[in-house]
C-alpha positions in Angstrom: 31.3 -163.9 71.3 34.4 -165.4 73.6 36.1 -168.0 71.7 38.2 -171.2 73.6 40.2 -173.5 72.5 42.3 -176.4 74.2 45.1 -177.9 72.8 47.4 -181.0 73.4 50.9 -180.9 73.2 52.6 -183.1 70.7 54.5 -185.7 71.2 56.0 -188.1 69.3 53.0 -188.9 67.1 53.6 -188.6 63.3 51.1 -186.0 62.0 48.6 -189.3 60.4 48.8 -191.1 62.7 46.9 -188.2 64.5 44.4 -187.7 61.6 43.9 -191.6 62.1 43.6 -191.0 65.8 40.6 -188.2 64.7 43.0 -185.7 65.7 44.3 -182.7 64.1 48.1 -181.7 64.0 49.0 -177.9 64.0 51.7 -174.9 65.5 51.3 -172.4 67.8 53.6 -169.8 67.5 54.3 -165.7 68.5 56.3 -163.1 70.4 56.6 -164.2 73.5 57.0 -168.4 73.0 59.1 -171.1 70.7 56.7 -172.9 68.2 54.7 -175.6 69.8 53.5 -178.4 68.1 50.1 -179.5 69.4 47.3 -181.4 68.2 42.9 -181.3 69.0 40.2 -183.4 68.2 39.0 -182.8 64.6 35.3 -182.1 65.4 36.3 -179.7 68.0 38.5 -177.6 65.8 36.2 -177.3 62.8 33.4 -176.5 65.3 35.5 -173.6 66.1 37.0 -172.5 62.8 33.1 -173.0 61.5 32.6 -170.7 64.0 35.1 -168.1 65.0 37.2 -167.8 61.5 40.6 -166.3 60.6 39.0 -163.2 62.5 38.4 -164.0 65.5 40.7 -163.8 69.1 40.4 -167.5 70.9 41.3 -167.6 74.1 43.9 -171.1 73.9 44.9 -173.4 76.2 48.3 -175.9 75.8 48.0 -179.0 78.3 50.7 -178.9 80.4 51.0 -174.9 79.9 50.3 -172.6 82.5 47.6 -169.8 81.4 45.6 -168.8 78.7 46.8 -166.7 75.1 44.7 -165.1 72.6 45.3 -166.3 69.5 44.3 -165.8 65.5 44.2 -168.8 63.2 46.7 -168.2 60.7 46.4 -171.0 58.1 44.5 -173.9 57.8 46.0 -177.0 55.1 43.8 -179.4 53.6 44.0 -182.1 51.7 43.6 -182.2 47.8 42.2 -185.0 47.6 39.5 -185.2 50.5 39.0 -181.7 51.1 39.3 -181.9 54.8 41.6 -180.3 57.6 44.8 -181.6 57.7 46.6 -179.1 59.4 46.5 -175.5 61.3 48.5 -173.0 62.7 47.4 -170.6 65.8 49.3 -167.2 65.8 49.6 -165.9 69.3 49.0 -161.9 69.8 50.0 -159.3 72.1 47.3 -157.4 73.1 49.5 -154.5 73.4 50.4 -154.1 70.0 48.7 -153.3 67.3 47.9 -155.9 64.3 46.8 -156.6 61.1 44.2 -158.9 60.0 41.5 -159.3 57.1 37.8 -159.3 58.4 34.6 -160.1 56.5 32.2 -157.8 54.5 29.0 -158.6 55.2 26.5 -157.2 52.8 22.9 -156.4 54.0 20.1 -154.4 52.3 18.5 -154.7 48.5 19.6 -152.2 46.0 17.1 -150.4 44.1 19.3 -150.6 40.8 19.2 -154.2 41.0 15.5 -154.3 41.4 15.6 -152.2 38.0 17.5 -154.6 36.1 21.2 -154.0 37.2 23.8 -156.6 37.8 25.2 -156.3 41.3 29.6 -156.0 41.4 31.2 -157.1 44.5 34.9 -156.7 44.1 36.2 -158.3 47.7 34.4 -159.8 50.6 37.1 -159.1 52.7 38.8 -155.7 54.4 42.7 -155.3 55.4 42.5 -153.2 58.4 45.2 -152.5 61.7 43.5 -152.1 65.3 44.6 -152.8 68.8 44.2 -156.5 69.9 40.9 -155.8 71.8 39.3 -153.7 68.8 39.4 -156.5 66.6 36.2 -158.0 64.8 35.2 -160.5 62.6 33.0 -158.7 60.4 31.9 -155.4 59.1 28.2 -155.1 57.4 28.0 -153.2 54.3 24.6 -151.5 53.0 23.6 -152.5 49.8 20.4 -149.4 49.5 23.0 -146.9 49.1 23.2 -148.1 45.4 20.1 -146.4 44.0 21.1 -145.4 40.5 23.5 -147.0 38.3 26.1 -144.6 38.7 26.2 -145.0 42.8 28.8 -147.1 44.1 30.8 -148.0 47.9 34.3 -147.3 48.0 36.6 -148.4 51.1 36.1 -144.4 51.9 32.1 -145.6 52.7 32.8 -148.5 55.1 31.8 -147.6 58.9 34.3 -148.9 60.4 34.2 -149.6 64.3 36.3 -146.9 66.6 39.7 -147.9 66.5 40.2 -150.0 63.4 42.0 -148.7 60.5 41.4 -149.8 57.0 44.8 -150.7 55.3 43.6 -150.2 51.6 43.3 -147.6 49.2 40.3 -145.5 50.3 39.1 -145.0 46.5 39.3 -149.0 46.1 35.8 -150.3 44.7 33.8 -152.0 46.8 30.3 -152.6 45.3 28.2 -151.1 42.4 25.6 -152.3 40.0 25.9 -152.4 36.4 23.1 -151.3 34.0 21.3 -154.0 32.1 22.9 -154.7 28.3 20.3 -152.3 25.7 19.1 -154.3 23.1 21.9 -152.9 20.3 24.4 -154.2 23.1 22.8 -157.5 22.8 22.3 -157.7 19.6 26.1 -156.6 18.6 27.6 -159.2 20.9 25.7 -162.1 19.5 26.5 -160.7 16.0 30.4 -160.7 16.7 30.0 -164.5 18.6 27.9 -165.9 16.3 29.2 -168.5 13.6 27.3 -169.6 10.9 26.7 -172.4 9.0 28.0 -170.8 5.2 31.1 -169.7 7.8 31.9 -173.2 9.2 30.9 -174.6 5.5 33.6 -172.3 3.7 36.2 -172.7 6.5 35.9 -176.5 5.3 36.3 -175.7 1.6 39.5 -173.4 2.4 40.9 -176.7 4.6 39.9 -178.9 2.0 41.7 -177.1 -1.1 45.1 -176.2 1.3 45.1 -180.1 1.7 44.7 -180.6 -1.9 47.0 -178.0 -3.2 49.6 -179.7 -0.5 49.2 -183.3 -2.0 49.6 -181.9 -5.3 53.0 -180.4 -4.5 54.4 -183.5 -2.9 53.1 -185.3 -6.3 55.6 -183.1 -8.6 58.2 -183.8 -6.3 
């Protein structure tokens, strides 16, 4: 799906007195041009970011500007407090060289492990991977009902990847696997070593007590 964005160039409005404005300051920057500071209606932006992610190639326009770029988001800011938007930057690509980005896993399927009692691992939901420009996508699906015994599991190796893109990571890196259910000994060890009892809590109280008695004692004598 084609992604657009258009963009205004700054000028010299402080950065809140944009937010106030419903705007949203950010950069664009790259290769072939200077960092420009630029600014977009709030609503429009996280329309597109909702949309198009950190994976995505937008096609972006700068008022003013003569043609289009394809462009990544880089970064997005927000604030601490209010936990929206405050800030983004755009990094333009050449779509003759090749990049580096991090798309999505997308996991699809039920495993038949976890339908016998097994606790599902996940270990990333995202993939490092190197492609050309005009390879790129946002998101790579990964089949859960390949896990049908607790001793299967999806390493990087197992990802299809589309023609052209490269994973970056170790090809042995875990991906996904499900963990057998706890046997009842398991169970009943761990609550055995967690558990605190009543006499423990009771005698811990007694030690205290004496220490504190034996102490005031001592400072008597002296």
């Amino acid at each position: 799906m084609p992604y657009s964005l258009t963009l205004k160039a700054r000028g010299a409005e402080k950065s809140q007195e944009l937010r106030t404005a419903g705007q949203i300051p950010g950069v664009i920057y790259g290769p072939d041009r200077e960092p420009t500071s630029v600014s977009v209606a709030s609503n429009e932006f996280l329309k597109l970011y909702n949309e198009a992610g950190e994976s995505s190639l937008i096609d972006v326009v700068v008022e003013g500007q003569s043609g289009a770029v394809k462009a990544l988001i880089q970064d997005v800011q927000y604030d601490p407090v209010k936990s929206v938007i405050i800030h983004f930057d755009l990094r333009q690509i050449n779509m003759n060289e090749e990049m580096h980005a991090a798309i999505d896993l997308v996991f699809v399927g039920e495993s038949a492990a976890v339908k016998e009692g097994g606790t599902l691992m996940k270990t990333q939901d995202t993939l490092e991977i190197k492609c050309l420009p005009k390879d790129l996508v946002s998101e790579v699906t990964v089949d859960l009902s390949v896990l049908k015994t607790f001793d299967d599991a999806i390493y990087v190796k197992d990802i299809a990847l589309p023609v052209g893109i490269t994973a970056l990571e170790d090809a042995d890196a875990l991906i996904a696997k499900v963990s057998a259910p706890l046997s009842e000994e398991q169970l009943k060890a761990m609550e055995e070593s967690s558990s605190t009892t009543i006499e423990d809590i009771e005698v811990e109280k007694k030690g205290k007590k004496e220490e504190d008695a034996g102490e005031g004692e001592s400072a008597e004598k002296k």
